[in-house]
N, C-alpha and C positions, 0 to 999 in steps of 0.2 A: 313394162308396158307404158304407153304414151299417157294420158291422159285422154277423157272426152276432148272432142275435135279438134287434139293436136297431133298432126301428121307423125310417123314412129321417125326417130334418128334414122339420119341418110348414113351409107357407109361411103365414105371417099379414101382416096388415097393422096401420098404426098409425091406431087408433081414436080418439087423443084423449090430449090433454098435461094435467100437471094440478102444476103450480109447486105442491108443498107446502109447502118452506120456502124460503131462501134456497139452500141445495147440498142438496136432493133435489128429484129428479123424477122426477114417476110418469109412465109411459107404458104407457096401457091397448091391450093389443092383442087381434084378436080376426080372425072374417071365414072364409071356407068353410074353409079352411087346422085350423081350430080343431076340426070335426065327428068325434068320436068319445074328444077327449083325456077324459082319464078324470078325474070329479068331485072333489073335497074334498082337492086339490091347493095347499092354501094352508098356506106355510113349505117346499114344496117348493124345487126349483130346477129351471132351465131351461138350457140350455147355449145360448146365442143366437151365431150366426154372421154374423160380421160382415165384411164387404167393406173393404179397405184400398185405400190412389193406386195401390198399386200390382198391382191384381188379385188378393192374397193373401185368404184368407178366413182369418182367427184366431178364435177361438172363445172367449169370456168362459162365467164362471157366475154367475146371478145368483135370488136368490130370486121365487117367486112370493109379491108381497104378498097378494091377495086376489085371488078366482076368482068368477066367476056363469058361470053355462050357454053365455053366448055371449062370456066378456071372461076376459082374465089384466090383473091389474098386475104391473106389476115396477116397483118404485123403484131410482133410481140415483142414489149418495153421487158431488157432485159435488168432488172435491178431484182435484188436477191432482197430477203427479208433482213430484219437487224441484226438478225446472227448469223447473218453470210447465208442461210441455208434456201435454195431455191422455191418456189410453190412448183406446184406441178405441173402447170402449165409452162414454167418456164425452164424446168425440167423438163418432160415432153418435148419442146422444141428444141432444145440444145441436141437431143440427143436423138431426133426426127431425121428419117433418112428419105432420101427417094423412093417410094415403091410401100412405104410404111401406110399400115388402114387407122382412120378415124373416125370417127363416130361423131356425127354435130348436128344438135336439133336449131330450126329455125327456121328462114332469118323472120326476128324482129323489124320492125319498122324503125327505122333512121329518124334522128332528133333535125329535119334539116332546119336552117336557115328558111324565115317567111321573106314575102314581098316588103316592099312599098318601104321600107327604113332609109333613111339618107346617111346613114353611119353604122356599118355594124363593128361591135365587141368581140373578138375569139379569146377564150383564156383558157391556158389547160397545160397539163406536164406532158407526159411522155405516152402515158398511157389514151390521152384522147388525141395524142398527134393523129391517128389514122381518121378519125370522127372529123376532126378540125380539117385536114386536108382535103376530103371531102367536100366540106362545105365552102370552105374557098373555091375549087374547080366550080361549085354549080354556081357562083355568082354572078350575074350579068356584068358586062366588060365595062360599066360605066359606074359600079359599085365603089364606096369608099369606105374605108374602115383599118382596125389596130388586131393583128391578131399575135398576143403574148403567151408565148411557149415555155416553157419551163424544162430542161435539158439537162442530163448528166453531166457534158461534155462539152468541150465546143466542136470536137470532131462529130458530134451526133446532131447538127444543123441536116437541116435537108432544101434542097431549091424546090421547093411549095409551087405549081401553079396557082397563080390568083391575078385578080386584075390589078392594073396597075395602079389602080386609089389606093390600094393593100399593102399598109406598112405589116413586115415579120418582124417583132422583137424578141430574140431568144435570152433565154436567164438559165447559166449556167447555176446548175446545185448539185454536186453527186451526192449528196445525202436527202433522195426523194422521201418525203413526208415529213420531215424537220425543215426548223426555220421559215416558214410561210412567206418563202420567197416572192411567190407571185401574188397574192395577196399588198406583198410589202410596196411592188412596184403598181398595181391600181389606185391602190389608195394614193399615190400621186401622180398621176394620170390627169391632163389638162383632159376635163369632162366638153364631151362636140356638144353643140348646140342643134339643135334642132328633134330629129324623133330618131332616138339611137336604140339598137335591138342586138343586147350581150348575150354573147350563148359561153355557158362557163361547165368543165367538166376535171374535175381532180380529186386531189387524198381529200378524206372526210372533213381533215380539221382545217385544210387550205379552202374547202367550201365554205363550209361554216362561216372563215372569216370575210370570203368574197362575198357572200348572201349577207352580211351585218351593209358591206362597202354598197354593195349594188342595189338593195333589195331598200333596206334601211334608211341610209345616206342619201343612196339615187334617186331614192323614190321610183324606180322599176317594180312595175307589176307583170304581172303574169302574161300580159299582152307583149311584153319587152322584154323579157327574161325566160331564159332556158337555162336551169343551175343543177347542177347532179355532181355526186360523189361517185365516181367510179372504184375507189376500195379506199381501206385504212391502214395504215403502217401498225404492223405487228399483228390483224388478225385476216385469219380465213375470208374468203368470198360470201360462206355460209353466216358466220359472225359477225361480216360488214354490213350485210339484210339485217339482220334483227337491230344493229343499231341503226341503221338509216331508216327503215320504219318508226321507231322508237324516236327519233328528231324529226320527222312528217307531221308526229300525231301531236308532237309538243309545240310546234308551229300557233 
């Protein structure tokens, strides 16, 4: 059962696979289950429930990439955990057919991008490419800014709508959550002048070290800063909450 005034999980079905790169896949869902969700839900999220061997239902978060009247996407970063072995959401979708039911409560509200900055920051891996892509599209065509990707592969680049101030720089790692890749390339980042507005979303301990670079170093406060861990290498979704609460309260 839902919680007080939270609407119960929609039942949708799978509309339709779509191989973007070599480790994303979009899985367009949609079907009576959808009637009534509420419009311009794109950078949102979804809370998708998903079925385990062993009867369990675990719950993942994942962003809505793009939304029409009758369809949600959700892309999903395919990297497996350190011992090769999948989560279940990226289980689920490997193995997601046409015509298959889902279960997803939401959408959350979208971290977008504010007004009024003369530069903005995107930083993020794989798993906030669909967030980050988002906010690029809604940026007015006169916007200028760096938005730094962090990627498996280089087959796994994507042609990003954004305006044309918007340099992509992609950083190849196929070992997501080691090495603090992208971390390594801000920290030498010729810093824009003026009122710059970084929006940063990755592994916990690649946060960690952007929030020392951006928060510390930059002197970005909260009027300029949007910073979030979206999971941690080697543990559950459920296990990555208890310690991101646990680093909020040590703040």
């Amino acid at each position: 059962m839902a919680p007080p005034n939270r609407p119960p999980p929609r039942l949708l079905q799978v509309l339709d696979r779509t191989q973007v790169t070599p480790n994303m896949l979009r899985l367009t869902l949609g079907g009576p289950g959808l009637e009534g969700f509420p419009a311009g839900q794109a950078g949102g999220y979804v809370k998708l429930r998903l079925p385990t061997d062993g009867g369990k239902v675990v719950v993942r978060t994942y962003t809505i990439r793009a939304q029409t009247a009758e369809t949600i996407d959700v892309d999903f970063a395919l990297h497996a955990a350190e011992d090769g072995a999948d989560g279940p959401a990226t289980a689920w979708a490997l193995g997601a057919q046409v015509g298959d039911p889902i279960e997803l409560g939401g959408p959350g509200a979208a971290k977008l991008l504010p007004d009024g900055h003369d530069f903005y920051l995107l930083l993020g891996d794989m798993t906030a490419l669909p967030a980050i892509s988002v906010n690029l599209e809604l940026l007015p065509a006169d916007a200028r800014g760096l938005a730094v990707i962090e990627i498996l592969t280089d087959e796994d680049r994507q042609d990003l709508a954004r305006p044309e101030g918007v340099e992509i720089r992609w950083l190849v790692n196929p070992h997501p959550g080691t090495g603090l890749v992208l971390p390594a390339e801000v920290a030498q980042l010729a810093w824009p002048n003026g009122n710059p507005y970084a929006w940063s979303a990755s592994e916990f301990s690649s946060m960690q070290a952007l929030r020392r670079i951006l928060r510390d170093e930059r002197g970005l406060g909260p009027d300029r800063l949007y910073i979030s861990s979206y999971w941690k290498s080697g543990l559950t979704e459920e296990a990555h909450k208890v310690i991101k609460s646990e680093d909020a309260l040590s703040l």
